[in-house]
N, C-alpha and C positions, 0 to 999 in steps of 0.2 A: 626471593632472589632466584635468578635464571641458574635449571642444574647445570649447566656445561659452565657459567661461569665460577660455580660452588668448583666441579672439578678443577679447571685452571684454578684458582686458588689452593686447591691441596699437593696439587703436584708441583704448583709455582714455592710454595713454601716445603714440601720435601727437599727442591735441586737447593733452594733459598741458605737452608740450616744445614744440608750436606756441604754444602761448596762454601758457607763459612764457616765450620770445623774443619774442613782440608780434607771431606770426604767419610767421614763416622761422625755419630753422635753418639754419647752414652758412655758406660764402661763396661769391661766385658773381664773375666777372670777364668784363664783356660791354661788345665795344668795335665801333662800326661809324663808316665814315671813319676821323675824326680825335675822335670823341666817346666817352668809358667810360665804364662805371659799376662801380666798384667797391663791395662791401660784403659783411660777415662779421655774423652776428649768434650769439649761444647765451647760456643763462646759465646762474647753479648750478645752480638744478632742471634745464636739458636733462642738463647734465653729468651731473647724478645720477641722471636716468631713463634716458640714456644705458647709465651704470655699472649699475643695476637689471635693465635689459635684457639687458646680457653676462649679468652674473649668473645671472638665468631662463633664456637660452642653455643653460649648461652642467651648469645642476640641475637643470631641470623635469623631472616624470617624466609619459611618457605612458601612457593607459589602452593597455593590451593586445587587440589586436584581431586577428582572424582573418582569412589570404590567402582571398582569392576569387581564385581565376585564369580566373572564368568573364568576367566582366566587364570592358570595357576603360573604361579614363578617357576621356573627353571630352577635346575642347581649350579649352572655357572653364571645366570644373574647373582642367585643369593651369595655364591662364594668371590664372586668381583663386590659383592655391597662388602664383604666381610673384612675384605684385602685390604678398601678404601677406609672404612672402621677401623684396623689394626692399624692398618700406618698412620692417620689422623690423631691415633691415642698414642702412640709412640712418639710423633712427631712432636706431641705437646707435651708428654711429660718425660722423654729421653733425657734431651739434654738439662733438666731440673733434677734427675735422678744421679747425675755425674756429680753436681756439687759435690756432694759431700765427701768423693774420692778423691776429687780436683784440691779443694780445702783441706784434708788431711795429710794430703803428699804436698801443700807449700807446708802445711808445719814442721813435717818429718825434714823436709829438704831444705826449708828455710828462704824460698825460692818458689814465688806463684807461677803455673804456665797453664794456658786453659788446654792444654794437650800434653800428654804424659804415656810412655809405654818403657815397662821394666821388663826383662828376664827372670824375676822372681818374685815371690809372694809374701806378704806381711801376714803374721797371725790374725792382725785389725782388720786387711781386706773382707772381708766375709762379714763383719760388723757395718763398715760402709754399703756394702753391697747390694746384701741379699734386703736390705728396708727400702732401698731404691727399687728391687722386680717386685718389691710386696706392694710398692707402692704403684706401680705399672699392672701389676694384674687386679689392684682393688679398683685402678682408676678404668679396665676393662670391665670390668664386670658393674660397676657405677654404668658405665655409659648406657650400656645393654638394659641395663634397670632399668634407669630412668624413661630411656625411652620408649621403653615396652608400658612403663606404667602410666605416660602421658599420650597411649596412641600415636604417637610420633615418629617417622620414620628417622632410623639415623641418616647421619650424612651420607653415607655410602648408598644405602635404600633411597635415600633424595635421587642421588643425582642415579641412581639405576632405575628409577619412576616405579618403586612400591613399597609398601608399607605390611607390617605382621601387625595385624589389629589384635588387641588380648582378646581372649573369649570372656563372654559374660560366665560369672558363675552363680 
């Protein structure tokens, strides 16, 4: 697959799952003194650009291209590949990490909405929470593995045209 069309796809599906939550995805739990603010937002479409995303994850195929071991990467190639990594893994499992806030606040409320912001905090918040970023920084560091361990450049190293080969040992 062409990398400029691999980008237009990650940034079409970033605006795609922003702009059907009304502009955030995810939940976020931020409390200073004695004041929080709690809220989860995602809807079907994130969920399902979400799911799209794994998807293209583990079928896309990329064009074939040839080592140069002349030339070394830059540090703002690698940290634009890294930018396009973070947000493709957030944008995939963001809004999957919300359920669980989203589904506890219709039971509490009695009352489902796939967007929710409170002025204060549940003792359960942190129970919902903190296994959605466990599950966002395991699906970070999955990615990085994996594709260090198949020679494979991430998507972000696709579409910036280069690859970290492991060393033999």
């Amino acid at each position: 697959m062409n990398r400029y069309l691999v980008l237009a796809l990650v940034i079409g599906a970033f605006f795609l799952a922003s702009w059907a939550s009304g502009g955030s995805v995810g939940a976020t739990s931020a409390c200073e003194n004695d004041k929080c603010i709690v809220s989860a937002s995602t809807s079907l479409l994130s969920i399902l650009v979400a799911g799209g995303l794994l998807v293209f994850l583990f079928f896309y195929r990329q064009q074939a291209t040839e080592i140069d071991r002349k030339n070394t990467v830059g540090v703002w190639r690698r940290f634009g590949a890294f930018y396009l990594d973070f947000m493709f893994v957030l944008m995939a499992l963001a809004p999957l990490a919300a359920i669980p806030m989203i589904v506890a606040e219709a039971g509490i409320t009695g009352q489902f909405q796939w967007s929710f912001e409170r002025e204060f905090s549940r003792p359960s918040d942190s129970g919902y929470l903190l296994p959605g970023i466990f599950c966002i920084f395991l699906g970070l560091y999955y990615y990085f593995y994996k594709h260090g361990q198949l020679n494979k450049p991430t998507i972000g190293q696709y579409v910036l045209n280069y690859t970290v080969i492991r060393a033999r040992s």
